[in-house]
C-alpha positions in Angstrom: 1.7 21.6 -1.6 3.2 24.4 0.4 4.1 27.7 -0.9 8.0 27.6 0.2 8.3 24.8 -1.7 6.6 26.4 -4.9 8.7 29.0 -4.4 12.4 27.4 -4.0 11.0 24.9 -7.7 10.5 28.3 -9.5 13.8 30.0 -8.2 16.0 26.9 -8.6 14.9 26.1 -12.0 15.1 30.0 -13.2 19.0 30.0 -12.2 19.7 26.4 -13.9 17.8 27.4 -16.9 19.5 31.0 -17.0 22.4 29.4 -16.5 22.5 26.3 -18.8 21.1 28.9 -21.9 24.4 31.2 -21.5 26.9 28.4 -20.8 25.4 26.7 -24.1 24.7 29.1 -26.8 28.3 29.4 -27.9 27.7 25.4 -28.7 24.2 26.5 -30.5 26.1 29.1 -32.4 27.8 26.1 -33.8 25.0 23.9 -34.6 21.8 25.3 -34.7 21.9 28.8 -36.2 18.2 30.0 -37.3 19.2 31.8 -40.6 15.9 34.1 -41.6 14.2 32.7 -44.9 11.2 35.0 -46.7 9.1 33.0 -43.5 10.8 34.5 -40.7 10.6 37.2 -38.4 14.3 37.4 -37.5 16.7 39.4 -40.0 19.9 38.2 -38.3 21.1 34.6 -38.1 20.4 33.6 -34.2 20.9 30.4 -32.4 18.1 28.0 -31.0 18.1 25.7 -28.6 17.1 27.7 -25.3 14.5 25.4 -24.8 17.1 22.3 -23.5 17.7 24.5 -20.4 14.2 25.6 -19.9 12.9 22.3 -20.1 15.8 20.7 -18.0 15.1 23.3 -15.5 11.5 22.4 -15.5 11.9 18.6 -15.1 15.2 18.6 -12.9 13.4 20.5 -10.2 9.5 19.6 -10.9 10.7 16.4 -10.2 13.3 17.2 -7.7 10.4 19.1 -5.5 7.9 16.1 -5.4 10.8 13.6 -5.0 12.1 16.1 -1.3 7.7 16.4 -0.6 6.9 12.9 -1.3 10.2 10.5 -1.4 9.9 9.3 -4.3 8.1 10.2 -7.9 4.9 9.2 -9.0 4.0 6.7 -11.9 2.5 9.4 -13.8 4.4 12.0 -13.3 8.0 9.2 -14.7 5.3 9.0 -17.9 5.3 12.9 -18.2 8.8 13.4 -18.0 9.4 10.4 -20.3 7.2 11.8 -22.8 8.6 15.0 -22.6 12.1 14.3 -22.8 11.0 12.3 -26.4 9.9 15.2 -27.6 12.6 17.1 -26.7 14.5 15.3 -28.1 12.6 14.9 -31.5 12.6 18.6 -31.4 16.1 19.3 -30.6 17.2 17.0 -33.8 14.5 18.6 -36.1 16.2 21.7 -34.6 19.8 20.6 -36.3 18.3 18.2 -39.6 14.4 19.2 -40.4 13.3 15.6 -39.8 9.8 14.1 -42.3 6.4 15.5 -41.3 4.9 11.7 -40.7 8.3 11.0 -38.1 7.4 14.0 -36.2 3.7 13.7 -35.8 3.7 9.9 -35.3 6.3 10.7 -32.1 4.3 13.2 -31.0 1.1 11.1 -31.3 3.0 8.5 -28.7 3.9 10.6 -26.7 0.8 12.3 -26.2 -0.9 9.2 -26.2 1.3 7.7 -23.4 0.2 10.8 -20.8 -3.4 10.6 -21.7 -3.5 6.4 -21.3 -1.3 6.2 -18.2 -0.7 10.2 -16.2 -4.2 11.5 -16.9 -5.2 12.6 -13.7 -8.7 11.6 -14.0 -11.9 12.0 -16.0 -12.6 15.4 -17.6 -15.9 15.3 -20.2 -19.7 13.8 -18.3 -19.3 10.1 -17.2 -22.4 10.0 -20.5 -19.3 10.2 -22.3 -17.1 6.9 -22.8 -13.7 6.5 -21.8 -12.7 5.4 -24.7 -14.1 8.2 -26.5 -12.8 10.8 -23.9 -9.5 9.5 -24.3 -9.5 9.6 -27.9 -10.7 13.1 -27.9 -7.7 14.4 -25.4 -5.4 12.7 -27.5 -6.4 14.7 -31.0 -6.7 17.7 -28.4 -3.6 16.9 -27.1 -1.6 16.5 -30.4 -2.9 19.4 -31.8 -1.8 21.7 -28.9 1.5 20.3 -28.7 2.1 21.8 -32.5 0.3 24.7 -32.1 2.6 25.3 -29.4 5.3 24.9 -31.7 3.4 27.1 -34.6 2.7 29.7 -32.2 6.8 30.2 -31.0 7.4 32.8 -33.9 8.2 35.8 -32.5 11.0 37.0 -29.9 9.0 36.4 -26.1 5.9 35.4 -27.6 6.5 32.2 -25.5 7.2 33.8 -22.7 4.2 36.1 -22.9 2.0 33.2 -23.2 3.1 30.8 -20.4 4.8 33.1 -17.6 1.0 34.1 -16.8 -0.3 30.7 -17.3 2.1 28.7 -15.3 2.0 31.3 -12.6 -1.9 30.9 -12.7 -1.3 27.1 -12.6 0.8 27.6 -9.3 -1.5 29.7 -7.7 -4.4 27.2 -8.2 -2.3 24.5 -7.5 -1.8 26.0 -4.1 -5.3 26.4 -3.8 -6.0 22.0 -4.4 -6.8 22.6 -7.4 -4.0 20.7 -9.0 -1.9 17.5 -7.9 0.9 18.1 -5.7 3.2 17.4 -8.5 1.7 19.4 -11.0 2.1 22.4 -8.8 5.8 21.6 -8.6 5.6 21.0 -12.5 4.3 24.1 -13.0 6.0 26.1 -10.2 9.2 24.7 -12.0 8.3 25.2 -15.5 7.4 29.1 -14.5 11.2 29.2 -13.2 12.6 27.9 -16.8 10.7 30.3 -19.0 12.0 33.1 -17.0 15.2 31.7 -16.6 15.4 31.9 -20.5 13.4 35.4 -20.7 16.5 37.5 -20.6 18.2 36.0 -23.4 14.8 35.9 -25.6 14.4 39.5 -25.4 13.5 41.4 -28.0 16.3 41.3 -30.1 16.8 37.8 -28.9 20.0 36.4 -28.6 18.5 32.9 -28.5 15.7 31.2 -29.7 13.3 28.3 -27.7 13.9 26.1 -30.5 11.6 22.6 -31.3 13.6 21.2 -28.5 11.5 23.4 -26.0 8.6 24.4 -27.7 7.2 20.8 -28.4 8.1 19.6 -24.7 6.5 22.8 -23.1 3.1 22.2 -25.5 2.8 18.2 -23.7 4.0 19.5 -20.1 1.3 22.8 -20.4 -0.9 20.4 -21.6 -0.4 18.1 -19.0 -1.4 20.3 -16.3 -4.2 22.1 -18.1 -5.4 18.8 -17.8 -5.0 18.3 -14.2 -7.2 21.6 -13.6 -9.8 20.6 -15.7 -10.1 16.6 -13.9 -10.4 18.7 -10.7 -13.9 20.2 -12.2 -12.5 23.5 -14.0 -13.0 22.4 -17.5 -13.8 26.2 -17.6 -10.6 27.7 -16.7 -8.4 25.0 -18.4 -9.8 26.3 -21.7 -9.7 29.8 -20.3 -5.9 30.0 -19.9 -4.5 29.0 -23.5 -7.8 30.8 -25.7 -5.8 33.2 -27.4 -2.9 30.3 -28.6 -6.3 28.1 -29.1 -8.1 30.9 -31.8 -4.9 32.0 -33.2 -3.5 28.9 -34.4 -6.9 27.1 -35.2 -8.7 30.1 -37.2 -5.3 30.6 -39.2 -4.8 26.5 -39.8 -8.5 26.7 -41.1 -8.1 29.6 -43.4 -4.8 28.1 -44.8 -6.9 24.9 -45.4 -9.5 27.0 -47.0 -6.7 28.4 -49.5 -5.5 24.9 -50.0 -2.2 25.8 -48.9 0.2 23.1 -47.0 -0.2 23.4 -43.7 2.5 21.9 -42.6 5.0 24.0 -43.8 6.3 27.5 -42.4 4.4 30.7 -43.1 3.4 33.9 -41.6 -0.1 34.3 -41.4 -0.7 33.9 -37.4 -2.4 36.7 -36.2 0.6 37.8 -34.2 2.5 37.6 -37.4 0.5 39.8 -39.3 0.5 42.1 -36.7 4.3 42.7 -37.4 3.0 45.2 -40.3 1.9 47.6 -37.2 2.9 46.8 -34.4 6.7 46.1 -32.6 7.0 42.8 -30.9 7.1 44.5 -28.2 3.8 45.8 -28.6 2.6 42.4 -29.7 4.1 40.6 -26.6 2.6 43.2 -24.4 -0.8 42.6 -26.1 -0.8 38.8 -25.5 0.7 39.1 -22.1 -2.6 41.7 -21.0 -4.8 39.6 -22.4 -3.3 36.5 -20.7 -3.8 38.5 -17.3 -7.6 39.0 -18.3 -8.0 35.7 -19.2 -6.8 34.4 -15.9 -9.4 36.6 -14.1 -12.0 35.2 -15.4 -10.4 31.4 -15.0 -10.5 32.4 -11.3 -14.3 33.6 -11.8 -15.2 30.3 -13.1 -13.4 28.7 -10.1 -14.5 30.8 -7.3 -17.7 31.5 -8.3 -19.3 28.1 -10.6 -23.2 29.1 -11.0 -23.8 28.3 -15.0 -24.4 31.9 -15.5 -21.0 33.0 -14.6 -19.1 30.5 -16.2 -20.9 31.0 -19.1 -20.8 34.7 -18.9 -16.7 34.2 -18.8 -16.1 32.3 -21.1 -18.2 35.1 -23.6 -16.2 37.6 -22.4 -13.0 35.5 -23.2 -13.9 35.2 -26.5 -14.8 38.2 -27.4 -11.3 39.8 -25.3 -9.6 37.0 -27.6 -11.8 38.1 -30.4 -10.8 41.7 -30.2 -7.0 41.1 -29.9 -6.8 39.0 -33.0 -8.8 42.0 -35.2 -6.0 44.4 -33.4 -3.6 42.1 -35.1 -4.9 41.3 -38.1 -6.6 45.0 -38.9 -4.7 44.7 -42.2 -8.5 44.5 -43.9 -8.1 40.3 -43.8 -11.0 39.0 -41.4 -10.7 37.1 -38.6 
């Protein structure tokens, strides 16, 4: 995949989602006003919905880009964008009417299940391990980041914090084979949406992502995390999304631990917490540094692939990811 076309994906889909966000929050004003409960981090009632042209953006010219290189679209990819615009659309009326728990999970469940059975781009775990067994392990994987995704959208550019590095890393390695030609576009594309939508989620936002982008962007990130680790960088593909990976899985397990339910709102994410000492500023800065750190050493693992490195990197993730999440949580609760 050439780097002009990259390049024109990411530029046309930052203009169509900039553009789609301001002609349609008036309309979000309207519909889907977030008004701040004791669980939120807003104090103002602010509209959501930013994620319909982020995620149009993504889709319109991901696909648009492989459909001018290629002449047509893939299989797999028509799966991805099926399965994305379901959840998009599960998201955008949960958005407007909280839909039940079970709806939500069982639709995210088929559509995860759909892009691991019929777009994965190819075996991931040791061939000791069954397919079946692979399979059923991406799907959990899968579902899970799709709603930590969601979980983790609680802050004003958190989001963007978190996947303007990783989609720009995406690009980068897909430029360098290391993803499918139309995952480069994806991501090349989905990099263009987010910061299409960036100006409008600034802290204070005027608009929020919204269930309608942050469930689609979980399956499409997870999607092409994915594709890098079929082409043999298991490494960097868990490199990438470590912090979102430790925050939302050490705070589900310690609200399991209390016995709380899980599935409803709170604010006990690290980044959350940090709120009692920190600006959101401050906090997206923090995420966005170590996002940049993280990526380093993804490119380690990939440029250099002796066990001793790889190993050494992902250490050093951990700990990076480790020391954030004490920054944030320094309130005396431990990590």
């Amino acid at each position: 995949m050439s780097l002009p076309l990259a390049a024109v994906a990411a530029l046309a889909a930052a203009s169509l989602s900039a553009g789609l966000s301001g002609a349609l929050r008036p309309l979000f004003l309207r519909f889907a006003l977030a008004r701040p409960n004791a669980r939120s981090s807003h104090v103002a009632p602010t509209p959501q919905g930013g994620g319909i042209g982020v995620v149009t953006a993504a889709l319109t010219c991901g696909l648009g880009g492989v459909w001018l290189a290629t002449g047509g679209v893939p299989g797999a990819l028509a799966v991805v964008a099926a399965s994305t615009l379901a959840l998009g659309i599960l998201g955008g009326i949960d958005d407007v009417r909280p839909l039940p728990a079970g709806l939500r999970l069982a639709v995210q469940g088929l559509a995860v299940a759909a892009v691991v059975a019929w777009a994965s781009p190819g075996r991931v775990l040791p061939d000791a391990v069954p397919l079946a067994a692979e399979r059923a392990i991406l799907i959990l994987a899968g579902l899970w980041w799709v709603n930590l995704v969601n979980f983790m959208d609680g802050i004003d550019w958190i989001t963007v914090a978190e996947f303007v590095p990783s989609m720009f890393a995406l690009t980068a390695f897909g430029l360098a084979g290391l993803l499918s030609g139309p995952g480069t576009l994806v991501a090349a594309a989905l990099l263009g949406g987010l910061l299409g939508f960036a100006p409008m989620n600034r802290p204070v936002a005027r608009l929020f992502l919204g269930d309608v982008g942050s469930l689609p962007i979980g399956l499409l990130s997870g999607w092409l995390l994915l594709d890098l680790a079929a082409s043999g960088a298991l490494a960097a593909a868990l490199l990438l999304p470590l912090y979102y990976l430790a925050d939302a899985t050490l705070t589900l397990a310690r609200r399991l631990a209390r016995r709380e339910r899980v599935w409803e709102a709170h604010r006990s994410h690290y980044y959350q917490r940090a709120r009692a000492h920190l600006s959101v500023a401050a906090i997206d800065a923090h995420v966005a540094g170590l996002n940049a750190a993280l990526i380093g050493l993804a490119a380690a693992t990939i440029l250099w692939r002796h066990p001793a490195i790889v190993g050494g990197a992902l250490a050093l993730g951990l700990v990076l990811v480790a020391a954030t999440l004490r920054r944030f949580g320094r309130d005396g609760r431990s990590i």
